[in-house]
C-alpha positions as CSV (number, residue, x, y, z in Angstrom):
1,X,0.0,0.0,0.0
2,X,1.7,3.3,-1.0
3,X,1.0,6.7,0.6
4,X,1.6,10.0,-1.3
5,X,3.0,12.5,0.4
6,X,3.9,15.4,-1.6
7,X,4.0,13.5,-4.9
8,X,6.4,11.3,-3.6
9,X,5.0,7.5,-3.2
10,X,6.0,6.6,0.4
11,X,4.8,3.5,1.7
12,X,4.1,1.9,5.4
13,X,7.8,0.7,5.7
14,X,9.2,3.8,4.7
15,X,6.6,5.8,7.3
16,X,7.9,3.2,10.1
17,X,11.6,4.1,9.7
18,X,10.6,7.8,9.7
19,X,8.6,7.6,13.1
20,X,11.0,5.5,14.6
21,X,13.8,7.9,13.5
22,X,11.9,10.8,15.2
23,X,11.3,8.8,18.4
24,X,15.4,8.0,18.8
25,X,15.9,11.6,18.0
26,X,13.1,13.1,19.9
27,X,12.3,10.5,23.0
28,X,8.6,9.2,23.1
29,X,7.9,11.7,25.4
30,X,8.7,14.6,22.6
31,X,6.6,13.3,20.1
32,X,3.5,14.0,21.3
33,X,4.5,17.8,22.0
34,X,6.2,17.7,18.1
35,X,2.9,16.7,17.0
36,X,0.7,19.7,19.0
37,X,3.3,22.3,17.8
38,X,2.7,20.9,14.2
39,X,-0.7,20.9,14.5
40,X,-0.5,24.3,15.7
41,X,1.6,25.6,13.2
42,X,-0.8,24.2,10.5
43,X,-3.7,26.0,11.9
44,X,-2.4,28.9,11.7
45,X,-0.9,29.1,8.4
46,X,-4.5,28.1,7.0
47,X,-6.0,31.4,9.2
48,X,-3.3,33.5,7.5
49,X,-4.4,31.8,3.8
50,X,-7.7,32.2,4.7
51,X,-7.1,35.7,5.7
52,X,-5.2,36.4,2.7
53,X,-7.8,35.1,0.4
54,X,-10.2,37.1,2.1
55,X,-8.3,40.5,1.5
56,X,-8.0,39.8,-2.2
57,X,-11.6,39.0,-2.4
58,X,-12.7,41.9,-0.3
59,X,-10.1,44.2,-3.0
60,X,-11.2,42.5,-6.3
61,X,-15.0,43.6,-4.9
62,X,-13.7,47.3,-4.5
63,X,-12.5,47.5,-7.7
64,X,-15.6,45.5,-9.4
65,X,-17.6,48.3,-7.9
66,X,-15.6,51.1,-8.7
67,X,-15.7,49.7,-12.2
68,X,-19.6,49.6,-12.2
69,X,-19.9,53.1,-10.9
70,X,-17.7,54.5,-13.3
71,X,-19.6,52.9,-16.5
72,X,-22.9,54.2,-14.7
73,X,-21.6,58.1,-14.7
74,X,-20.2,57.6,-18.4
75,X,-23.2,55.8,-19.9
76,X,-24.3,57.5,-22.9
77,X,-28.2,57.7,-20.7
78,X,-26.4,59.4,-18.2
79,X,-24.6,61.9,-20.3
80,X,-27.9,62.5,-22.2
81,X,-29.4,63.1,-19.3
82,X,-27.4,65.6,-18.2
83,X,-27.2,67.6,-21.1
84,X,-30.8,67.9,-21.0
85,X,-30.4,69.2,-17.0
86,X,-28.2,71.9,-17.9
């Protein structure tokens, strides 16, 4: 059974060395703490792509309107309609 990771087919064996590299690194008692702090770190870099995604959306729907407003004022109705105010 083979795992991507990345793109890169990594299967159970491969995972086993890995973990058990980490826990002679780390201790057993580290892991668990590794893991929190990852899972941690994850979070928050979704929040800030979340965020980020949010500002473009929130700019693109400035500049939509802007565009809108501006066609409104230079519509040939609008110009019409002017020069029949004045």
């Amino acid at each position: 059974m083979k795992v991507l990771m990345a793109g890169i087919g990594i299967g159970f064996q491969e995972l086993l060395v890995i973990f058990l590299i980490i826990a002679l690194l780390f201790g057993a008692k580290k892991i668990p703490e590794l893991a929190r702090g990852l899972g941690q770190a994850m979070k928050e870099f979704k929040k800030g792509m979340k965020d980020e995604e949010s500002k473009e959306e929130s700019k693109t729907t400035k500049v939509e309107n802007s565009e809108e407003e501006k066609s409104k004022i230079s519509s040939p109705e609008v110009i019409k309609t002017a020069k029949k105010e004045k």
